[in-house]
N, C-alpha and C positions, 0 to 999 in steps of 0.2 A: 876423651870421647872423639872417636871418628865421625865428620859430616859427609852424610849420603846428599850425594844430586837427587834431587825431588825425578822420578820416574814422569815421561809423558808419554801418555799412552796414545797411538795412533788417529783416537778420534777426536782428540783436544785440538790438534796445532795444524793447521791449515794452513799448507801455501799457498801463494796468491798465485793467481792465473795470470803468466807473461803471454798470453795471446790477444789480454786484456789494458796493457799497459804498454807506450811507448820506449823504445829502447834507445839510449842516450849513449854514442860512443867517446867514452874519453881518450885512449889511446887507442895503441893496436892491442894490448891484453882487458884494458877495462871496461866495461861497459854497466852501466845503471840503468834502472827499469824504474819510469816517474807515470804518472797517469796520467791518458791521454790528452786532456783538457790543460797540461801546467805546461811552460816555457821551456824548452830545453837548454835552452841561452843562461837562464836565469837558475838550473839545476847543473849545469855545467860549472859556472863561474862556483856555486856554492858549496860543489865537491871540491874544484883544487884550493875553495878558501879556506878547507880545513884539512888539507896537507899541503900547505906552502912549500915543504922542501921537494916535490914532486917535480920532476922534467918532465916535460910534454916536449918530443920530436915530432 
């Protein structure tokens, strides 16, 4: 029996608004979007604590 990916249709999945949320840069290629009102310090330190093997130059 072949599994099919369940179909989303265009009016189900809504991205969020980045005009609406601060943008947090971690290197020169990465950057993450946290809301406006969170820590960037504290969503910094918690992205590279779940890739430890990551260099930041």
């Amino acid at each position: 029996m072949v599994y099919q990916k369940p179909v989303f249709s265009k009016t189900t999945f809504k991205s969020p608004d980045l005009t609406k949320l601060k943008a947090v840069i971690i290197d020169h290629r990465t950057t993450i979007y946290i809301a406006q009102d969170a820590d960037s310090e504290a969503a910094r330190d918690k992205y590279l604590s779940r890739y430890p093997t990551r260099l930041i130059k």
